[in-house]
N, C-alpha and C positions, 0 to 999 in steps of 0.2 A: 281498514280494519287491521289492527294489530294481531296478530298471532306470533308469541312468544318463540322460541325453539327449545325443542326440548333439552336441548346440551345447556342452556340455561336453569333447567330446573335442577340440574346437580343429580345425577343418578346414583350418588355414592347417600345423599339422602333421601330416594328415594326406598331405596334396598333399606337402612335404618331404620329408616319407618316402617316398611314393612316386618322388617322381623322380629321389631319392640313390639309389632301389635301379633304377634303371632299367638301366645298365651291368652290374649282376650277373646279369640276368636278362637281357636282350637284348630287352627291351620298349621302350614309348614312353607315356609319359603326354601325354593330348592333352586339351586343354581345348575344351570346344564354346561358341559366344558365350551370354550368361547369359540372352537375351530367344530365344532357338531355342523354339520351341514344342513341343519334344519330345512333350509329352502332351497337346496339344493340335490337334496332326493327324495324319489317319491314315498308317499304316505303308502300304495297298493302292493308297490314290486320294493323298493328299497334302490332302486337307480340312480347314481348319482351324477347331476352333467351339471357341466357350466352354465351360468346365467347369469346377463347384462343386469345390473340394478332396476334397471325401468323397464324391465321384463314386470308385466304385473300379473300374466296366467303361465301354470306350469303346465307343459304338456311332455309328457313321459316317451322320452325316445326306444323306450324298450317296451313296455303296454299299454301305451296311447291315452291311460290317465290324463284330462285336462281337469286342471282344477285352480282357483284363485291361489297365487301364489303365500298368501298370510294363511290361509285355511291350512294348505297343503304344511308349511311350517308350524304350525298348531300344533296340528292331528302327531306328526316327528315329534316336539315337544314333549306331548304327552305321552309317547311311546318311548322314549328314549334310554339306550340301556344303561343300567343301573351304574355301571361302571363309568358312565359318563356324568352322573350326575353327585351333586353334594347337599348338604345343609349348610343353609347362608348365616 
């Protein structure tokens, strides 16, 4: 079974696409700064520690938070203060 990699699909068009279709939809594409540590501190306390890539649950060395590490980076996404983030 073939599965493409995503560094082939061109992420400079994927962003284009997205933000041409932004007016059809009544959305907003927003970019977060590239060094935000999304997955690297927690969604509960705001703790930030290191973690191996193939780390795939984050467990909070300051309030014992375990949570899948893409969730944990999510929930950061979506909180992320405003001074870190842009319009794409």
């Amino acid at each position: 079974m073939f599965l493409p990699a995503v560094s082939n699909n061109c992420f400079y068009e994927i962003r284009r696409q997205l933000t041409y279709k932004q007016p059809f939809y009544a959305t907003r594409v927003e970019l977060v700064d590239r060094w935000f540590p999304s997955s690297k501190m927690c969604s509960c306390c705001g703790h930030i520690q290191t973690m191996r890539l193939s780390e795939r649950v984050y467990n909070c060395g300051r309030c014992g938070n375990i949570q899948d590490r893409d969730e944990n980076a999510s929930i950061n996404l979506r909180d992320a203060p405003e001074d870190k983030i842009r319009l794409a």
